[in-house]
C-alpha positions in Angstrom: 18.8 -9.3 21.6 16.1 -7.0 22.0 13.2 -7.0 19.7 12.6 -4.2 16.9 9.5 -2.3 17.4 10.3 -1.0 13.8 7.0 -2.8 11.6 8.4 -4.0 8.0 5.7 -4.0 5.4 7.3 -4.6 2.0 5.7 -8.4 1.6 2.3 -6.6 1.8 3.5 -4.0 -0.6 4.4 -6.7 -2.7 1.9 -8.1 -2.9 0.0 -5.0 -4.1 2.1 -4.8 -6.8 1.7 -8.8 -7.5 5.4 -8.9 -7.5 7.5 -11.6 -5.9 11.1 -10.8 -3.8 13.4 -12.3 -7.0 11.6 -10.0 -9.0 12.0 -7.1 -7.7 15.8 -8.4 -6.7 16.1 -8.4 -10.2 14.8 -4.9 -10.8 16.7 -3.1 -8.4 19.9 -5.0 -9.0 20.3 -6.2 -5.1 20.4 -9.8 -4.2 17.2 -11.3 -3.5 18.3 -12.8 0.3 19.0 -8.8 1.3 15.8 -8.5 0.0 14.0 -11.0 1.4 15.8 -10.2 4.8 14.1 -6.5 4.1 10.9 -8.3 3.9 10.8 -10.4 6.5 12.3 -7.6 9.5 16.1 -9.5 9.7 18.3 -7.4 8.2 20.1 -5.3 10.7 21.5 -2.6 8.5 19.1 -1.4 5.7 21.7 0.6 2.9 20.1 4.1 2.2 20.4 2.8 -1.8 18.5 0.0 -1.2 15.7 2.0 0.2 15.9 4.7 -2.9 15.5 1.7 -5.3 12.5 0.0 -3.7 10.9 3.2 -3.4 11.6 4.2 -7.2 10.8 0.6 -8.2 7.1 0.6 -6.3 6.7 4.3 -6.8 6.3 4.5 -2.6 7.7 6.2 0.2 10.4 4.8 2.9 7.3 4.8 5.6 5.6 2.2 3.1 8.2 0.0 3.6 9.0 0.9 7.1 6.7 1.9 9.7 7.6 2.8 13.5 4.3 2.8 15.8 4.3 6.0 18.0 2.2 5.8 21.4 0.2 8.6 22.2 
């Protein structure tokens, strides 16, 4: 399996918001394993209403969470 060159940054943005994966789980009603999958790069389908709630819940933007590195 190839590796993603897709950069997941939501344990960092966490972090800035001192909140842990359950609670924010919690807050967005999704479980915390497809949230902690999010975190940590291994989900393999990311559900556009997940996105929307993390992003409503942190008060960020989907390239916050997400980044893809572009080589100039």
């Amino acid at each position: 399996m190839a590796e993603t060159k897709l950069r997941f940054k939501l344990k960092e943005l966490l972090e800035d918001h001192n909140m842990s994966i359950n609670e924010l789980a919690r807050r967005i009603e999704h479980r915390p394993s497809t949230v902690a999958d999010l975190a940590a790069g291994r989900i393999k389908r990311i559900p556009v209403d997940l996105l929307e709630k993390v992003c409503e819940e942190l008060e960020c933007g989907v390239s916050d969470i997400i980044d893809f590195p572009t080589h100039r």
